[in-house]
C-alpha positions in Angstrom: 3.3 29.2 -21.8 1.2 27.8 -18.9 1.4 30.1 -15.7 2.6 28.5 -12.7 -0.1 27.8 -9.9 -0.1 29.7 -6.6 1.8 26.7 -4.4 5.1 26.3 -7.0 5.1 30.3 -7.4 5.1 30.0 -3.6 8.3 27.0 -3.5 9.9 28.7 -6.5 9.9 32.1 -4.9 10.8 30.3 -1.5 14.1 28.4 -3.0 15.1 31.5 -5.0 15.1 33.5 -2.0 17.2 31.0 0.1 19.7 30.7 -2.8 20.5 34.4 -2.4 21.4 34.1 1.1 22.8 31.0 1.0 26.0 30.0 3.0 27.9 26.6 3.8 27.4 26.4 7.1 29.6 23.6 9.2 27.9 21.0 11.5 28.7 21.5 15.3 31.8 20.6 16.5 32.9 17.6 16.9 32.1 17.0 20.8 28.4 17.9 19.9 28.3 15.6 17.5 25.7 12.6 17.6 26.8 9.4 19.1 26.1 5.1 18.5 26.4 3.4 21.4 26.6 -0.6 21.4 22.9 -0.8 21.7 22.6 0.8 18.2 21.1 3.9 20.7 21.4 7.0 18.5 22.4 10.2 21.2 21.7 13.7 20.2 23.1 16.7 22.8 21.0 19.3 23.2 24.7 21.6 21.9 24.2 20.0 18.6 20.9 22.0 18.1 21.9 25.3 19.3 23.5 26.7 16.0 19.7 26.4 14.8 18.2 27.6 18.3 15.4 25.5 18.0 11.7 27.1 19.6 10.4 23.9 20.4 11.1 19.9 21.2 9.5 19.2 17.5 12.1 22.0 15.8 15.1 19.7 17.4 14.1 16.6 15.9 12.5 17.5 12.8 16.5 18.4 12.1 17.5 14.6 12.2 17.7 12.5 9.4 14.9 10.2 8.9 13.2 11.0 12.1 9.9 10.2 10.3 10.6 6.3 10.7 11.2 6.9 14.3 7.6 9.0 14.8 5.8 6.8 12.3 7.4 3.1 13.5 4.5 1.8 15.7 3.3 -0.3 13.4 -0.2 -1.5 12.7 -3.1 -0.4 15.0 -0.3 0.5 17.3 -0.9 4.5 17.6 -3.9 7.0 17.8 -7.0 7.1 19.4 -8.1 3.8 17.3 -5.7 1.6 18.7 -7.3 -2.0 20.2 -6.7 -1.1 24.5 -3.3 0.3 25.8 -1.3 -2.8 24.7 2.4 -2.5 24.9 2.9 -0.5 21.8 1.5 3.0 21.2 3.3 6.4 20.7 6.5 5.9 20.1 7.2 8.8 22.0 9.0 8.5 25.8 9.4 11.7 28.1 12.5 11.0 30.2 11.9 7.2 29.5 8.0 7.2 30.7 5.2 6.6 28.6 2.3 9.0 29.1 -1.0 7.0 29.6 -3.4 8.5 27.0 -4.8 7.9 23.7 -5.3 11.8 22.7 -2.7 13.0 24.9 0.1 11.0 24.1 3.7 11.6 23.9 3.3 13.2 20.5 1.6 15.7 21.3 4.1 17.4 23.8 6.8 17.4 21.0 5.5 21.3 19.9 4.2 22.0 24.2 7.7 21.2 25.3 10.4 24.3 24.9 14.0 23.2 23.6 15.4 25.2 26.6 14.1 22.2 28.8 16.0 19.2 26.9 18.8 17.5 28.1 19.3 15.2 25.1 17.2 12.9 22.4 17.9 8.9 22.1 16.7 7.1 19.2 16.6 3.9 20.6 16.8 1.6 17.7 17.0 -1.8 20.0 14.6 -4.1 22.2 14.9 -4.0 26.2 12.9 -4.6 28.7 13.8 -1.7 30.4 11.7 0.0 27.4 8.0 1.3 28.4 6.7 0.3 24.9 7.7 -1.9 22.4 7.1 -3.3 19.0 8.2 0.2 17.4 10.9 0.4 15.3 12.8 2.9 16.8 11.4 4.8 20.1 12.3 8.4 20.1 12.8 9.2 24.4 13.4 13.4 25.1 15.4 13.4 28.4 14.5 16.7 30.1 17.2 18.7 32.3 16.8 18.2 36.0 16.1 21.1 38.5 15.3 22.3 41.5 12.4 24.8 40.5 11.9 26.4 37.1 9.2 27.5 34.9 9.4 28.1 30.9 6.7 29.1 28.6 5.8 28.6 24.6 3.3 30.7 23.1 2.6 30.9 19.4 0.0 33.4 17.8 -0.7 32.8 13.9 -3.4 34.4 11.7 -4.1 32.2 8.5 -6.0 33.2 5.1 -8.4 31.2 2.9 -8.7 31.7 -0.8 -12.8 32.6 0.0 -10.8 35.9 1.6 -11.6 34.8 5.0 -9.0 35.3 7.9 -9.0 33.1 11.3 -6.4 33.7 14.1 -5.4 31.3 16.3 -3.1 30.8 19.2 -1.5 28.4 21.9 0.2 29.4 24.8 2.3 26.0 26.9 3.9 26.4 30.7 6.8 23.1 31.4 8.2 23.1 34.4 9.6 21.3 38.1 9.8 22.0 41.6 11.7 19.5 43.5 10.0 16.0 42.7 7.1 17.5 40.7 7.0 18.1 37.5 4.7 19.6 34.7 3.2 20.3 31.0 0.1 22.9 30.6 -1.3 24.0 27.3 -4.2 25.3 26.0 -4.8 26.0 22.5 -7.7 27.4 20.1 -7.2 27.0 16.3 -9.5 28.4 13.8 -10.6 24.8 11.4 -12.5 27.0 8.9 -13.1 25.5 5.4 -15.1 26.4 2.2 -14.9 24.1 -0.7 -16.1 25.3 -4.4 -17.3 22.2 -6.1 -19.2 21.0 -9.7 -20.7 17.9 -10.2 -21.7 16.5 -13.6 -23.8 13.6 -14.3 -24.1 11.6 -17.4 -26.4 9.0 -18.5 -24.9 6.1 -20.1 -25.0 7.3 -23.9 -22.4 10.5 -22.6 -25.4 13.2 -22.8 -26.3 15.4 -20.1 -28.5 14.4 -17.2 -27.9 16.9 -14.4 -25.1 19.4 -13.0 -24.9 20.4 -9.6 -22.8 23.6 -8.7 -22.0 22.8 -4.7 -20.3 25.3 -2.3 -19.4 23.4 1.3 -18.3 25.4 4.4 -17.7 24.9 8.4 -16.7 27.3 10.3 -15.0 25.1 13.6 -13.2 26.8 16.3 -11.9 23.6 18.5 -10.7 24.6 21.7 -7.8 22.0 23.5 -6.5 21.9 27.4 -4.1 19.3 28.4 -2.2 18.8 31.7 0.7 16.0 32.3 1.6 16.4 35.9 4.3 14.0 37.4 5.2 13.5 40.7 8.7 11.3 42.1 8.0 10.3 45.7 11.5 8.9 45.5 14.0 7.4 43.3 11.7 4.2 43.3 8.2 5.1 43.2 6.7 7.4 40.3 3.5 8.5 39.8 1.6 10.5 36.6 -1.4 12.2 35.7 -2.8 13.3 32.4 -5.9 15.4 31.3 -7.0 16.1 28.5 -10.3 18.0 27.2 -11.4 19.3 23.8 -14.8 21.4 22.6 -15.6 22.1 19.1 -19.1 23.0 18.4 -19.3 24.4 14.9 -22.0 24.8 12.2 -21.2 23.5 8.5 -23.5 24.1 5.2 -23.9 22.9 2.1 -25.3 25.1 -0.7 -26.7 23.0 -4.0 -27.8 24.5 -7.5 -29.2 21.6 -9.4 -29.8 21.6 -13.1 -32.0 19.1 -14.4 -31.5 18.6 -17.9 -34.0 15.6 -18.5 -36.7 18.0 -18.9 -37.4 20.7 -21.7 -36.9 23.3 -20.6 -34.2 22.7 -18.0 -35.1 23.0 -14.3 -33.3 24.4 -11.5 -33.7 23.9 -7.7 -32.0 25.1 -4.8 -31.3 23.0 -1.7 -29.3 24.2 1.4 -28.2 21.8 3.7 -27.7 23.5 7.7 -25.9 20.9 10.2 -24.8 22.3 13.2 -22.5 19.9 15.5 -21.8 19.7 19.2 -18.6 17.8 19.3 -16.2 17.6 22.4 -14.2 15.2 24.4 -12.0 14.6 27.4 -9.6 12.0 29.2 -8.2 11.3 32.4 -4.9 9.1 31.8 -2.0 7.8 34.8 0.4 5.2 36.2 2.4 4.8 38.7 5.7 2.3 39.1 7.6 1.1 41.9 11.1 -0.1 41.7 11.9 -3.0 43.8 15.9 -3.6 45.0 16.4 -5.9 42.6 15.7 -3.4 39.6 12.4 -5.1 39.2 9.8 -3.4 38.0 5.4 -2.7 38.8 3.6 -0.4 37.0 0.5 0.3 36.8 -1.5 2.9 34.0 -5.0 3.1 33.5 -7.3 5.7 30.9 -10.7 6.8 31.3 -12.5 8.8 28.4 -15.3 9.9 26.3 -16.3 10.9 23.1 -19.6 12.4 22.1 -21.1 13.8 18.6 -24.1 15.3 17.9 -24.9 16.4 13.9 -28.4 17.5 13.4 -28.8 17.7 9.7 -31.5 19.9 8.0 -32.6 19.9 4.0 -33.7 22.7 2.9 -35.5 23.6 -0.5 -35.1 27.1 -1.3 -37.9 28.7 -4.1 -37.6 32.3 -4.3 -38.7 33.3 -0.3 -40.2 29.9 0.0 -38.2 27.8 2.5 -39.3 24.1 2.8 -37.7 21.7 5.1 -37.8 17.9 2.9 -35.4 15.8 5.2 -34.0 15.6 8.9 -31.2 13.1 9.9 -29.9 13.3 13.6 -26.7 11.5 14.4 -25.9 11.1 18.0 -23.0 9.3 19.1 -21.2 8.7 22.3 -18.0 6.2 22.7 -16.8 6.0 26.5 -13.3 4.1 27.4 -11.8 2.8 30.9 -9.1 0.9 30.4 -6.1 -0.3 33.0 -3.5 -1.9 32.6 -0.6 -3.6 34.9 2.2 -5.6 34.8 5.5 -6.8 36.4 9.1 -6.6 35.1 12.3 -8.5 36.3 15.1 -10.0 35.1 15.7 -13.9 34.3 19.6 -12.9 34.0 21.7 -10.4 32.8 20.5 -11.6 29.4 16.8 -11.9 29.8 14.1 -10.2 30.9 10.1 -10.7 31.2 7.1 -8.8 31.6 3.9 -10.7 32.6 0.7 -8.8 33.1 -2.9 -8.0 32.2 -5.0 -5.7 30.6 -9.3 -5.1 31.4 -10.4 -2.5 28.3 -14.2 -1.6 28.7 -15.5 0.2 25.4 -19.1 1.2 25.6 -21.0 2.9 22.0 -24.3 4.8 22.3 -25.5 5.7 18.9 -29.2 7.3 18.0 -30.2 8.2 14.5 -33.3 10.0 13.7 -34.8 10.2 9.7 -37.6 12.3 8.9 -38.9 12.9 5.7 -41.3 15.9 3.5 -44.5 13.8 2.6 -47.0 15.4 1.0 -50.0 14.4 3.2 -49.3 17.0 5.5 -51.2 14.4 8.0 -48.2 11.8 7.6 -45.5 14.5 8.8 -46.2 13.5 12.4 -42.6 13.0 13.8 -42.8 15.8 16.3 -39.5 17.4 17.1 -37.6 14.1 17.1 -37.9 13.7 13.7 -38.1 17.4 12.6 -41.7 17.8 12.4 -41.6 15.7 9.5 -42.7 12.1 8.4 -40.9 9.6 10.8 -38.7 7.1 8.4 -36.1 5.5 11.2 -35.4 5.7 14.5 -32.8 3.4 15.3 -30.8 3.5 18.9 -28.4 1.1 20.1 -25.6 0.4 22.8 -22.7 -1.6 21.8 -20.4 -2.6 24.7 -17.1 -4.9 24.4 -15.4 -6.3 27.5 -12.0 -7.4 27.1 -9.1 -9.2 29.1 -5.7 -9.5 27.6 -3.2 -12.0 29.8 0.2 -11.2 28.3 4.1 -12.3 28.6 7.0 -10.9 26.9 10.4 -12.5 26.7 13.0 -10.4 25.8 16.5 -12.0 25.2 19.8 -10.5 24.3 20.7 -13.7 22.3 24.3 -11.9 21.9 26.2 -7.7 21.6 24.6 -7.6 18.0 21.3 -10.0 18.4 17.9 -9.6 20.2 14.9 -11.7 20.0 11.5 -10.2 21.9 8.6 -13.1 22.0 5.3 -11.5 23.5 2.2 -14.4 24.3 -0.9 -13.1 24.6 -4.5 -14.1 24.9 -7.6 -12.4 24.7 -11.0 -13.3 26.1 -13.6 -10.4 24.7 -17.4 -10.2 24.9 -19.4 -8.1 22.6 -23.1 -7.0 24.1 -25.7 -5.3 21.7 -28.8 -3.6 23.2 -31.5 -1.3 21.9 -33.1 -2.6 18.2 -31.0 -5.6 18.7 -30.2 -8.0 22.0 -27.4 -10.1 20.9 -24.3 -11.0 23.4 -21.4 -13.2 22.2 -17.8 -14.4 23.3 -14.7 -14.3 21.8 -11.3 -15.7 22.3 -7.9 -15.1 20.3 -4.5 -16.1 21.0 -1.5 -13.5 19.5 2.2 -14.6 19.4 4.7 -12.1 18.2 8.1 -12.5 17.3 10.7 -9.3 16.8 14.3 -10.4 15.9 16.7 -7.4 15.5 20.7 -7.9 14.2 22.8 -5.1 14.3 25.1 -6.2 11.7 27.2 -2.8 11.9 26.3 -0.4 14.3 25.2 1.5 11.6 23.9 -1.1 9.4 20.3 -2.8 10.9 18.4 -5.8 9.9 15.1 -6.2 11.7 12.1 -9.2 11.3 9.0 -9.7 12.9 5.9 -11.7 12.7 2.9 -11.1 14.9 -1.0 -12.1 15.2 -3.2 -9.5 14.7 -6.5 -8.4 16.1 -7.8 -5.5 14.4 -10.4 -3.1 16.8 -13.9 -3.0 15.5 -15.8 0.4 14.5 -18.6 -0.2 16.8 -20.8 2.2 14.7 -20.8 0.0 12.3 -23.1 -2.5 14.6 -25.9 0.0 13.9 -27.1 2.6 11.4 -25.0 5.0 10.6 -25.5 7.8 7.9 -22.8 8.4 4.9 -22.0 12.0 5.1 -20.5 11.9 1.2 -23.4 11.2 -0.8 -26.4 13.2 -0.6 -28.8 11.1 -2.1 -28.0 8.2 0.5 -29.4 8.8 3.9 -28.2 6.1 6.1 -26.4 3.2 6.4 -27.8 0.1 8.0 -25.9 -1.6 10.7 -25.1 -5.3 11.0 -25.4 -6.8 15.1 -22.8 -10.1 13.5 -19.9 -8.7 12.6 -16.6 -10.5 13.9 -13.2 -8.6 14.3 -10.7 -9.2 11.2 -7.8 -10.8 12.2 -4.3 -10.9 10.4 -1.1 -12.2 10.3 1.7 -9.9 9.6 5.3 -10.1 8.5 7.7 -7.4 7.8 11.4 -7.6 7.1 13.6 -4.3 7.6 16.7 -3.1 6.3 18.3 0.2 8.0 21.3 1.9 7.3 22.6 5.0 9.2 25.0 6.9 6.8 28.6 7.8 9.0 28.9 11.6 10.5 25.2 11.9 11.0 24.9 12.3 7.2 21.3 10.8 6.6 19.1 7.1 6.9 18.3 4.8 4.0 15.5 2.3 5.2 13.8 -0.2 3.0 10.8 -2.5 4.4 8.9 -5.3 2.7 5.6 -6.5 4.6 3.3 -9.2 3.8 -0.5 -8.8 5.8 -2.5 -11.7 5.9 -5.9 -11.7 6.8 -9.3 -13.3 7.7 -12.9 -11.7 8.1 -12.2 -9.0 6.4 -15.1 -6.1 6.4 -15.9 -4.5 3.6 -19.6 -3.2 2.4 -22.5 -6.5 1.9 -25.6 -6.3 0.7 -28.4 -6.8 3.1 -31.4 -5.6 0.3 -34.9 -6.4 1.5 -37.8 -7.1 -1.4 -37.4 -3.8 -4.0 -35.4 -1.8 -1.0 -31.4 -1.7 -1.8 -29.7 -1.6 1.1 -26.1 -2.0 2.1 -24.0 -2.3 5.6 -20.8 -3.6 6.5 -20.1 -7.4 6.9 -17.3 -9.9 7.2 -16.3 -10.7 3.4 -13.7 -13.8 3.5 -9.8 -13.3 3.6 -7.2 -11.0 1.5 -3.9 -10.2 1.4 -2.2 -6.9 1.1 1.7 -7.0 0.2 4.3 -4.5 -0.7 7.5 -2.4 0.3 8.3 1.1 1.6 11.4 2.8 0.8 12.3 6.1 2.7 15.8 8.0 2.6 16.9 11.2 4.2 20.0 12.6 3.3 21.7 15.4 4.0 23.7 17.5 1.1 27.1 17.1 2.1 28.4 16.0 -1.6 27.8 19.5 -2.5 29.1 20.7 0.9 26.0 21.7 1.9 25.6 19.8 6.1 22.4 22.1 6.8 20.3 21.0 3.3 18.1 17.8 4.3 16.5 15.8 1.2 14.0 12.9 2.2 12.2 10.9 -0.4 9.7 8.3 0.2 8.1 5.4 -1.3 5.3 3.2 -0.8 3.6 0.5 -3.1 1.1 -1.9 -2.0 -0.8 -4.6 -3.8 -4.5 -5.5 -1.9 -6.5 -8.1 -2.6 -9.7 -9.6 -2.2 -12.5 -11.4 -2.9 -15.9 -9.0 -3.7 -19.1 -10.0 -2.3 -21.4 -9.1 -4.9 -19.8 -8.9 -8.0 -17.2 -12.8 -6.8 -14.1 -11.6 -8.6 -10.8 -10.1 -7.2 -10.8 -7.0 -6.8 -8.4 -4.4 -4.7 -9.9 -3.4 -0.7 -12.5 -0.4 -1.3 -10.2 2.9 -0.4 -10.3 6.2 -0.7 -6.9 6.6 -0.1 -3.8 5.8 1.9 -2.4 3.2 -0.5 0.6 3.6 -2.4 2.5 7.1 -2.3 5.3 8.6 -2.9 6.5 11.8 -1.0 9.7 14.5 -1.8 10.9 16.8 0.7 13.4 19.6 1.0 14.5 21.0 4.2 17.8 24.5 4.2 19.0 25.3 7.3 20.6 28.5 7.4 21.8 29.8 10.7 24.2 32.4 9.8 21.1 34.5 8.4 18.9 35.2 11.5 18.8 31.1 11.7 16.9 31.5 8.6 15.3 27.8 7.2 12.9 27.1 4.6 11.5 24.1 3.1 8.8 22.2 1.1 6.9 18.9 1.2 5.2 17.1 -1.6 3.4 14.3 -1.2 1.0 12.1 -4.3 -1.1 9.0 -3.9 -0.7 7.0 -7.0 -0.9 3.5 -8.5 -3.7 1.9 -6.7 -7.1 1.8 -8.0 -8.8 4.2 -4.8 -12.6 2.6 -5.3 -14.8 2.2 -2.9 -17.3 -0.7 -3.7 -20.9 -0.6 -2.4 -24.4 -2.2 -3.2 -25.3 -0.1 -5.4 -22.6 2.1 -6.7 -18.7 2.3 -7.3 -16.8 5.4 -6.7 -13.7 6.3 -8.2 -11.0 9.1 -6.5 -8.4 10.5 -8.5 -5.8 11.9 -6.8 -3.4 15.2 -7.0 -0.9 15.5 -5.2 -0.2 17.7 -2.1 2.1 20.5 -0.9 3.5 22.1 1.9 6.1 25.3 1.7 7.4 27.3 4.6 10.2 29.8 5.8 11.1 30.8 8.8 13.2 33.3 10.4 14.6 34.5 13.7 14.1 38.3 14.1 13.2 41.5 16.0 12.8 40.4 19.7 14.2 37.3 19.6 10.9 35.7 18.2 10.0 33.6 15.2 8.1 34.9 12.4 7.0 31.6 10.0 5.4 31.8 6.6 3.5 28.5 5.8 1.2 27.8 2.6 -0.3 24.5 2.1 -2.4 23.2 -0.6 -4.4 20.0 -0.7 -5.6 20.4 -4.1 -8.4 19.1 -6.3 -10.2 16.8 -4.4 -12.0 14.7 -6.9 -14.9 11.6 -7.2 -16.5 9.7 -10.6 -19.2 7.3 -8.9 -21.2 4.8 -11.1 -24.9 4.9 -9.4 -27.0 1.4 -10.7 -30.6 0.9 -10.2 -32.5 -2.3 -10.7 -30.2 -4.3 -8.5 -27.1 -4.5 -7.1 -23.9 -3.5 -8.9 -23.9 -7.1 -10.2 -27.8 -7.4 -11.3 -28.7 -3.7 -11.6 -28.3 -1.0 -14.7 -26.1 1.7 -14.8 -28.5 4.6 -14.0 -25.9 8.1 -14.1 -22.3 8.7 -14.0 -21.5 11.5 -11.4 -18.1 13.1 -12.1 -17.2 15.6 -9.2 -14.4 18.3 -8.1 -13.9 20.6 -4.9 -10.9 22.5 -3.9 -10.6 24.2 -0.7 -7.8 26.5 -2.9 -4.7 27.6 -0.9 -4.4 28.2 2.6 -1.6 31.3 4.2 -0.4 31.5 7.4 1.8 34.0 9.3 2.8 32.5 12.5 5.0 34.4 15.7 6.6 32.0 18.4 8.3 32.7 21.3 9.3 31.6 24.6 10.1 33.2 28.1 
């Protein structure tokens, strides 16, 4: 009989446990109950979460049914530090109905900062207004603090976690919220350990199935990144408001690769050893705020602007090891520096009691410095002439670049209350960009793109919700991908050229949403079908000079991409079980396109994030210390994951992924959590060609690889005071 493995002894052992101690344990009562308003507005009291007396904002709602569409609804390009300017989407996230001004330090990431003491109550706004700081989302998610004169609460978490190498990294985060008078705050600071050691085997075959080579590869960083943020808010009076955000990260850290390479195309078989050192000097920060006035008539200016920067800077050295003999073959330095500034402002009003509009504009400034350096071992000591720059080695590229965009968006958006259960949003907007290249390449050009978006929402019960849109899209460009660049997963490829023409893809996107809110709070079933539509699409080209294969990325042509996502969360109450949550989640995709190289149809190159499906388990149980445990599973499946290049094809299979944890409520009034997590295999087959391209070329080797980082343990202690 096969043996379990470590993460389902974990689960198993888990669920048993819980089953022992298992009790039905009622909902609160009935006036803490969740409540619909007309608006479709889902209201949660802060008494409906005090049976489970939850540590944090993020331990309230991760208790509400199907809370992941609310947190994961922006849509497209609409969240994270990638998204294309401020726009009028982003987190989905409001703080007593503000949006914070920040790409890093949105509202997201106050959901674990902010103590549950502090909240008031938790709308899911499921409905358009203009009275809404962001929109576009499918639901917003707005934590309504509790108003004060003067108080002062603290979160602080301490947590030790173990690696499978034996290793053990503590970590900690300690958060201050409070007010005094009109001001109020959100301090944290936070240092967790990011160490990682990965045990992989590589195996390479030549086309007839023999033998050509096996590499046995260990990987580790060792990464300590250290996070402050501040969110200060200050209201002058009940009609002017005005916030500041900071935000500043380090995380210097040195990663290695060890190699033992068998070659078996000689008799006897040879053996090398290479050791690859890259130590990293990584670190950001961000200065984020806005500021709004209320006129008399309810009318509306705001203003919010982000400045920030980025910078990276990976030294990598090669290093053949013979017995004592250390030789240095190959130097790659990768420098790169992105700086935002970004403001935005606009004015709201209203046309009637029906209609509102918001006209505005938006100046984004996005600025790229990038440097690579390639030295190489030749063996006329007289050619390794590079000097530091390049290592002391033979000087192969130096290639430096600044990439700059200028962009104005001019925007309107019409929202219309067509009726009590209908609203139609309509957002204009057009944008007049300029991309500037200097450094290897001087090149300057203009761009203009006009963006309707429609968003039709019909509440057809107030539990039952039918939602539409269809919007232009303008998808940001990687800006490294202007100029070379190095790809950090293949050893044998040292850089990547970079390509000064590239255009921005563009797409039209429809989706069409059902929701529907089971009745006493009892769980979500949401099913959404979405149809992308796009042109330029950039994928890898081939850009091969004479004998020299080369590859960057180009504008391919058009695609589509189609499919549906299906998500329910339920709780247990058929088997009189309230506090037992089960959410299940699918996602299938079809992507196509048209390759380069090889002219057939093909899926888009991915390494993942295509279709899924995901199982999660979630038991509540607050008559035992407010006891909870859970597990979440998660598998990519069905989609080809390949990643098409000049001159080789790579293949991922995928494993899935899981997450266990339990939690209790002990001595001192403290939390003490048990978490284990377990990526799995991670797993590659690439097809290398010589001779050519992928189309005219041979099949040279077949390199079929596995790593696993093995199972990662966790003991963490929360409190607050």
């Amino acid at each position: 009989m096969k043996v379990p493995s470590l993460p389902c002894k974990i689960v198993l052992a888990l669920g048993l446990s819980a089953v022992l101690f298992a009790t039905t344990s009622p909902l609160a009562s009935a006036q803490d109950q969740p409540t619909t308003d007309e608006n479709s507005t889902v209201t949660y009291p802060a008494s409906f979460f005090e049976q489970y007396q939850p540590y944090s904002v993020n331990d309230m709602l991760i208790r509400i049914p199907g809370i992941n569409l609310a947190l994961g609804g922006g849509g497209p390009g609409n969240s994270g530090g990638n998204r294309r300017g401020l726009g009028a989407g982003g987190d989905q996230v409001l703080i007593n109905g503000r949006r914070i001004a920040g790409k890093g330090n949105e509202g997201n990431q106050q959901l674990t900062r902010i103590p549950a003491s502090e909240v008031e109550y938790i709308e899911i706004i499921r409905g358009t207004s203009g009275d809404l700081d962001v929109r576009g989302g499918t639901q917003v998610v707005n934590v309504v603090l509790k108003e004060a004169e003067s108080n002062t609460s603290y979160a602080y978490e301490l947590n030790i976690a173990h690696y499978h190498d034996g290793k053990y990294q503590p970590g900690g985060k300690i958060s201050a919220t409070g007010q005094n008078g009109g001001f109020s705050y959100f301090l944290s600071a936070e240092r967790e350990p990011r160490w990682e050691f990965r045990d992989g085997f590589e195996t390479s075959y030549n086309l007839d199935g023999s033998v050509n080579e096996t590499i046995d590869r260990d990987f580790g960083g060792d990464a300590w990144p250290t996070a402050l943020a501040a969110n200060l808010g200050y209201e002058f009076n009940e009609r002017n408001v005005a916030n500041l955000n900071l935000q500043y990260t380090e995380n210097d850290f040195l990663s290695y690769a060890d190699r033992i390479i068998t070659d078996f195309r000689v008799d006897p078989a040879s053996v090398r050893i290479e050791r690859d050192e890259t130590p990293t000097e990584d670190g950001t920060w961000e200065i984020g705020g806005d500021y709004m006035h209320v006129f008399a008539d309810g009318s509306r200016w705001r203003t919010l602007f982000i400045v920030n920067e980025a910078e990276n800077d990976a030294v990598r050295d090669r290093l053949q090891i013979d017995g004592s003999s250390i030789t240095k073959d190959l130097f790659l330095s990768n420098y790169i520096r992105t700086r935002e500034r970004i403001v935005r402002s606009s004015y709201v009003f209203d046309l009637n009691e029906a209609q509102s509009l918001e006209a505005g504009v938006e100046r984004a400034q996005t600025i790229l410095d990038t440097s690579l350096q390639l030295g190489l071992l030749r063996s006329d000591p007289a050619a390794n002439n590079g000097g530091p720059r390049f290592g002391n080695l033979a000087p192969i590229t130096d290639a430096n670049g600044t990439v700059e965009e200028m962009r104005y968006e001019y925007f309107a958006i019409h929202n219309w209350q067509l009726n009590d259960r209908m609203s139609l949003e309509t957002t204009f907007l057009f944008e007049d960009s300029t991309i500037s290249q200097e450094g290897d390449v001087s090149k300057s050009r203009d761009f203009t793109f006009f963006r309707p978006k429609l968003d039709y929402r019909f509440d057809i019960t107030p539990s039952i919700q039918f939602r539409a849109t269809a919007e232009k899209d303008v998808i940001q460009l990687g800006f490294s991908d202007f100029t070379a660049s190095i790809d950090g997963s293949d050893d044998e490829q040292n850089a990547f050229e970079g390509n000064s023409d590239l255009r921005q893809t563009q797409a039209w996107r429809y989706q069409a949403n059902l929701e529907y809110r089971l009745p006493n709070d009892a769980g979500v079933l949401s099913g959404n079908f979405f149809l992308n539509d796009f042109d330029d699409l950039i994928d890898n080209v081939d850009v091969s000079t004479g004998d020299q294969v080369l590859g960057a990325r180009g504008n391919i042509g058009s695609g589509r991409q189609y499919g549906v996502n299906l998500n329910s969360s339920i709780r247990l109450l058929m088997f009189n079980q309230p506090n037992m949550l089960f959410t299940a989640g699918l996602r299938i995709e079809e992507p196509s396109l048209t390759d380069p190289i090889l002219n057939i149809e093909r899926e888009r190159s991915m390494r993942g994030g295509g279709s899924n499906y995901s199982l999660g388990f979630r038991h509540d149980i607050p008559t035992r210390n407010n006891m909870n445990w859970g597990f979440n599973y998660r598998r990519e499946f069905y989609n080809e994951f390949r990643v098409w290049d000049v001159d080789k094809i790579e293949q991922y299979p995928k494993v899935g992924s899981i997450f266990s944890w339990v939690e209790v409520q002990a001595w001192g009034g403290l939390v003490y959590r048990f978490e284990a997590r377990d990526s799995r295999d991670r797993c590659r087959v690439r097809t290398r060609y010589i001779n050519g391209n992928i189309a005219t070329g041979n099949i040279d080797e077949i390199e079929d690889s596995c790593s696993d980082a093995g199972p990662v343990l966790a003991i963490k202690l929360r409190g607050t005071f």
